[in-house]
C-alpha positions as CSV (number, residue, x, y, z in Angstrom):
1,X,88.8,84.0,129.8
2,X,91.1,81.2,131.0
3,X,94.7,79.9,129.3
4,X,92.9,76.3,129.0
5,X,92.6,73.4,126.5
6,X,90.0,73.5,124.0
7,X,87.0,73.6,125.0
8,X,83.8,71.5,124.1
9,X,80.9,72.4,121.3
10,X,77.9,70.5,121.4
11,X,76.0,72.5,119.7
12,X,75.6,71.6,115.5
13,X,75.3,74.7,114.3
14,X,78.3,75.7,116.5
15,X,80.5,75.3,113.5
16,X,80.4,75.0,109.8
17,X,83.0,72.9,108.1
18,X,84.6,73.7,104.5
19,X,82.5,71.5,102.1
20,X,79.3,73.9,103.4
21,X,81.2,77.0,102.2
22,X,81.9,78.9,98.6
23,X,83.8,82.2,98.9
24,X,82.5,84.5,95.9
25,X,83.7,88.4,96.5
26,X,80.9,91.0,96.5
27,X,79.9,91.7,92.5
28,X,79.4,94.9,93.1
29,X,82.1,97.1,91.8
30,X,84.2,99.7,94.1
31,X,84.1,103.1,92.7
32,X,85.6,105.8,95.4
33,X,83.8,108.1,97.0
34,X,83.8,112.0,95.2
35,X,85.3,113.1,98.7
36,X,87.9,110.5,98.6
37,X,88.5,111.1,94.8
38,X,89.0,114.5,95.5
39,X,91.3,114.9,98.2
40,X,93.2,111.5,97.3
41,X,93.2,111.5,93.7
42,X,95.7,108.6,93.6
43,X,92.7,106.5,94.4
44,X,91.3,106.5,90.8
45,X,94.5,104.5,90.4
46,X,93.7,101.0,92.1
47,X,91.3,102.4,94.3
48,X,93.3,103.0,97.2
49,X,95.2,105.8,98.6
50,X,98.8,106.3,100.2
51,X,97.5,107.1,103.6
52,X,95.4,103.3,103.4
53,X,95.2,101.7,106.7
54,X,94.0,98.6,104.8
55,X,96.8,98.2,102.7
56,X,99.5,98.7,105.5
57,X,98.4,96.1,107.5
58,X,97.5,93.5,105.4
59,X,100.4,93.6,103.6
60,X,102.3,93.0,106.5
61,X,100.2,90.1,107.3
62,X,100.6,88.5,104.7
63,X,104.3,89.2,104.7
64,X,103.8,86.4,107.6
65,X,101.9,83.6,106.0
66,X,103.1,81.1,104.1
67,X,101.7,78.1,102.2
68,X,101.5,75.5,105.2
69,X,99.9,78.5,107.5
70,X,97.3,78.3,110.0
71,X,95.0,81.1,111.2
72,X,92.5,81.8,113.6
73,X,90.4,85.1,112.8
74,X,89.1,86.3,116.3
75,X,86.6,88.2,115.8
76,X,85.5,87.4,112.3
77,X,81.8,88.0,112.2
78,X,80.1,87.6,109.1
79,X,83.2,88.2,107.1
80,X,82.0,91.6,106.2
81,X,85.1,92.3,103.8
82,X,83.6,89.5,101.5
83,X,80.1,91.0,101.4
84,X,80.3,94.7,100.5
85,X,82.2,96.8,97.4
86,X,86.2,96.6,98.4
87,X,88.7,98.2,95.7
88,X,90.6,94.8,94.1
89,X,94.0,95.4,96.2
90,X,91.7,95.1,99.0
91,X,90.0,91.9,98.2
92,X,93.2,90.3,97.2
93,X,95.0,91.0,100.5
94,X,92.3,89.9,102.8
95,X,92.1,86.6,100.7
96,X,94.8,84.8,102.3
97,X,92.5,82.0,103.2
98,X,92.8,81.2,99.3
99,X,96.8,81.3,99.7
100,X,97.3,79.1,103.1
101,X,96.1,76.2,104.9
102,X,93.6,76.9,106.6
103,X,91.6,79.5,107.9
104,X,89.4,78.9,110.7
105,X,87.2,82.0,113.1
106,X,85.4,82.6,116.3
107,X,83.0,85.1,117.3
108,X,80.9,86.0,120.2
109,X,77.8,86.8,117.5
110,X,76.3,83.7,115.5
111,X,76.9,85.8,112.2
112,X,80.3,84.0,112.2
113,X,78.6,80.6,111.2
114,X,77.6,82.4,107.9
115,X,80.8,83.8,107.1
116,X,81.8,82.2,103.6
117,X,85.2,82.5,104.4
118,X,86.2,80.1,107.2
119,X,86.9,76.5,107.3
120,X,85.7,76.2,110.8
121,X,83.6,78.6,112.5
122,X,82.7,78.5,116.0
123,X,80.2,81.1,118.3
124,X,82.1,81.4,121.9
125,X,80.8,84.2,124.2
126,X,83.0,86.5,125.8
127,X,85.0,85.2,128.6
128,X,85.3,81.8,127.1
129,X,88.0,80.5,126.1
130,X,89.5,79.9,122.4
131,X,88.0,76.0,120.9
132,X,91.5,75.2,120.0
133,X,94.6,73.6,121.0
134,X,97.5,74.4,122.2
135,X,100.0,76.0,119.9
136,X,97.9,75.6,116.8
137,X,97.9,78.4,114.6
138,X,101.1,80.2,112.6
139,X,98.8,83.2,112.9
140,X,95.8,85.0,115.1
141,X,94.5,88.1,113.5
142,X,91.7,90.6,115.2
143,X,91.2,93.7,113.0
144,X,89.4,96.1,115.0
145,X,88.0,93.8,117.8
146,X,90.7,94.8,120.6
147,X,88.8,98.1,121.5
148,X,85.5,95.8,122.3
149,X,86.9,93.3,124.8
150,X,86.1,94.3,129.0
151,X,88.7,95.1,131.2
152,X,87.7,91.5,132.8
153,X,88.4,89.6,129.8
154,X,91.7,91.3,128.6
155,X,94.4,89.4,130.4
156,X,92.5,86.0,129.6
157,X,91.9,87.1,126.1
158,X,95.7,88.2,125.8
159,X,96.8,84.4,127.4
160,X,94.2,82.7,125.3
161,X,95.7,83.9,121.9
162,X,99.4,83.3,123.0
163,X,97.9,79.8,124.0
164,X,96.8,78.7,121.0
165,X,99.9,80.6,119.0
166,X,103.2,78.4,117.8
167,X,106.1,79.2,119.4
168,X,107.7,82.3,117.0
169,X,103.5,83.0,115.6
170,X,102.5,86.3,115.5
171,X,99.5,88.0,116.6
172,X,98.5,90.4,114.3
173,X,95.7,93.5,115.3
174,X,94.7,97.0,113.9
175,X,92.6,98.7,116.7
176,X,91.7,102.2,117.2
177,X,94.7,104.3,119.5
178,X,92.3,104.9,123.2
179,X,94.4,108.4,122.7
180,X,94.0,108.9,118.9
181,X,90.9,111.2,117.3
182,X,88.6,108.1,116.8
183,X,89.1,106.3,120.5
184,X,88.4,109.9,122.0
185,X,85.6,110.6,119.8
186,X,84.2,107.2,120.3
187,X,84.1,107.0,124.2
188,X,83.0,110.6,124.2
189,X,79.2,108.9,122.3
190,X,77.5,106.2,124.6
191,X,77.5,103.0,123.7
192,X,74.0,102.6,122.8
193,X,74.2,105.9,120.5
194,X,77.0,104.7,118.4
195,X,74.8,103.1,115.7
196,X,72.8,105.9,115.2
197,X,76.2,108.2,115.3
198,X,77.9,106.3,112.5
199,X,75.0,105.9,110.3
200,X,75.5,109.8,110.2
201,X,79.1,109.7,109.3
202,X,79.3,106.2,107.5
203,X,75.8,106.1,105.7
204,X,77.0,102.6,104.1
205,X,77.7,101.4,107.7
206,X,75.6,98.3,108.3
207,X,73.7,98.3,112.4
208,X,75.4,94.9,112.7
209,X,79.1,95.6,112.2
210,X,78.5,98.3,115.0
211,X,79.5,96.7,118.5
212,X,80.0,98.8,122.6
213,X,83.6,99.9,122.6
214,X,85.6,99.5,125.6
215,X,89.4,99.8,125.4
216,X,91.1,98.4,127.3
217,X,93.9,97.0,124.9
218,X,94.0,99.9,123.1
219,X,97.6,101.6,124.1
220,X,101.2,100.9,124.0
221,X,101.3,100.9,127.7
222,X,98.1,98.2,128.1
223,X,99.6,96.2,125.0
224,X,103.3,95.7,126.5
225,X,101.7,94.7,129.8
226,X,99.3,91.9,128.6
227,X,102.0,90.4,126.4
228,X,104.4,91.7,128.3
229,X,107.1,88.2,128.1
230,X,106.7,88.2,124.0
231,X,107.9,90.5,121.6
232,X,105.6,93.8,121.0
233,X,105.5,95.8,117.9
234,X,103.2,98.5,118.0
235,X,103.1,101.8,115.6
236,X,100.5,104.5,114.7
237,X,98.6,105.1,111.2
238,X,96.4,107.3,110.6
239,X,94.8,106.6,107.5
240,X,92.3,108.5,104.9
241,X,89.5,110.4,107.3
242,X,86.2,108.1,106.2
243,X,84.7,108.9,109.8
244,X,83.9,112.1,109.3
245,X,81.4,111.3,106.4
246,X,81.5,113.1,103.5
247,X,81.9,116.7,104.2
248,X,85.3,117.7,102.4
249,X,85.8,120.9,104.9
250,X,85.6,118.1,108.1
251,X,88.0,115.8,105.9
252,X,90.4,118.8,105.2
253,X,90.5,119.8,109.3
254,X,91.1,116.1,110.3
255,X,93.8,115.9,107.8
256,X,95.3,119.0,109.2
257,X,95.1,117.6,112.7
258,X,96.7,114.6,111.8
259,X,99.3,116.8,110.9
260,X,100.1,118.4,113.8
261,X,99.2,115.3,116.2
262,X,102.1,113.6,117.8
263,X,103.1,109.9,116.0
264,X,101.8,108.7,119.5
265,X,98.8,109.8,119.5
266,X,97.6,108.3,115.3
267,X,94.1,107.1,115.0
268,X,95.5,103.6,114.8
269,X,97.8,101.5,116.0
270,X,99.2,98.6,114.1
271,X,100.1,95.7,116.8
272,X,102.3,92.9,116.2
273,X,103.6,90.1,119.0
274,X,105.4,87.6,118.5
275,X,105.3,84.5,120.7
276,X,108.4,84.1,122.7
C-alpha cells in the first residue's frame, strides 16, 4: 500500500451512497448464553459483563467523537454488529454513525457495499491504497482487522491510515495480542482450518466473518515501529472467554490463566495513535 491521493473508482457498485441505505438493528433479542450467565452473572443485568472487551473499547471511542466527526471504518464488511443479536449497550455504542457526521467504510470483500451502516462504501483490495483524501477523517477505526493484513502491506497500510487522519485524529483498533492465548492458538490452526475450528467453539460464528490471520501488527513492539513518529497507546484486555465454546470447565481454566498471565501478554490489545 502506498501514502498517495485518493485513488479512482470506476466501478458503480464500488460504492453506495446514504439515500440507498436504512440502518434497522437485528430484531432478534440478546439473551446470554447459560455459560456466560453462569460464570458472569452480572450479565443478566444489561447483558454485558465487567471483563467486556466490547464495552471498553467502544466506550473510549466514542469518548473521541463528537458531533462534526468523520470516520472511516477499515475493515467494515457487512457491518456484522448490525445483523446478529447484540445486548442493547452494545448496539448503542457501535451506533456512533447515528451520533456524528459521517460514517463512511472500505473493505477488501464486496460484503461492505451491503453494509446498512455506511454512508459511502467502497471494495479496495489489499495493497491499495485508502479512496480518500488527505487528512479527512477525525477518526479511523479497525476492530479486529490488524491481525489479517501481510507483512507486505503493514507499513503502507500504517502510512495510509495516518494519511488520511487529521492532524491530532486518532486511530482506534482492538486486535488480538500475537503473544496473548487467542494469537497463539490461532497461528497454531492453518489458515484454511480456521472456519471449521471456530464453528466448533463459536457455533453462531458465520463462514464469512472468518478471514487467514497473519500478524504482523499485532504487538507493542510492531505497533510503536509502524507509527513510530505519532503518539502510541497500547494496553491488554482480556475479556469474558467466548472462544472456548461453551464448556464451563474450559471457560473456568482460561479464566484461571488469565489470571496468572502477565498484563503483557492479554488476549487483546486495545491500540490508540494519535496523529502527530
Amino acid at each position: 500500500m502506498t501514502a498517495t491521493g485518493k485513488a479512482e473508482m470506476d466501478s458503480p457498485e464500488a460504492s453506495r451512497e446514504s439515500s440507498q441505505r436504512e440502518f434497522e438493528p437485528s430484531e432478534t433479542a440478546f439473551s446470554p448464553s447459560p455459560t456466560l450467565a453462569r460464570l458472569y452473572p452480572e450479565a443478566s443485568v444489561g447483558g454485558y459483563t465487567r471483563r467486556d472487551g466490547f464495552v471498553d473499547f467502544y466506550t473510549r471511542v466514542n469518548a473521541l467523537l463528537g458531533p462534526d466527526a468523520e470516520v472511516l471504518d477499515f475493515g467494515a464488511g457487512r457491518g456484522q454488529w448490525a445483523h446478529d443479536p447484540m445486548p442493547a449497550t452494545h448496539t448503542f455504542l457501535r451506533s456512533f454513525h447515528e451520533r456524528v457526521r459521517r460514517v463512511v467504510g472500505i473493505d477488501v470483500d464486496d460484503a461492505v457495499i451491503s453494509n446498512p451502516t455506511l454512508e459511502d462504501a467502497q471494495v479496495v483490495p489489499a495493497g491499495s491504497p485508502i479512496p480518500y483524501r488527505d487528512g479527512e477523517f477525525d477518526l479511523v477505526l479497525a476492530d479486529y482487522v490488524l491481525e489479517h493484513v501481510s507483512e507486505a502491506d503493514a507499513p503502507g497500510v500504517a502510512a495510509e491510515v495516518m494519511r488520511v487522519l487529521k492532524p491530532g485524529g486518532w486511530f482506534c483498533a482492538r486486535t488480538p495480542n500475537k503473544w496473548g492465548l487467542i494469537g497463539v492458538g490461532a497461528r497454531t490452526v492453518p489458515n484454511d482450518l480456521h472456519t471449521r475450528v471456530l464453528t466448533r467453539l463459536q457455533p453462531g460464528r458465520k463462514a464469512e466473518d472468518v478471514f487467514p490471520v497473519e500478524y504482523h501488527m499485532n504487538t507493542r513492539r510492531d505497533l510503536r515501529r509502524l507509527f513510530g513518529p505519532h503518539e502510541v497507546v497500547v494496553y491488554g484486555h482480556n475479556s469474558e472467554p467466548t472462544y472456548m465454546g461453551n464448556s464451563v470447565p474450559a471457560w473456568r481454566a482460561a479464566q484461571l490463566l488469565d489470571r496468572i498471565t502477565p498484563p503483557r501478554l492479554a488476549s487483546t490489545l486495545m491500540v490508540f495513535v494519535r496523529k502527530a
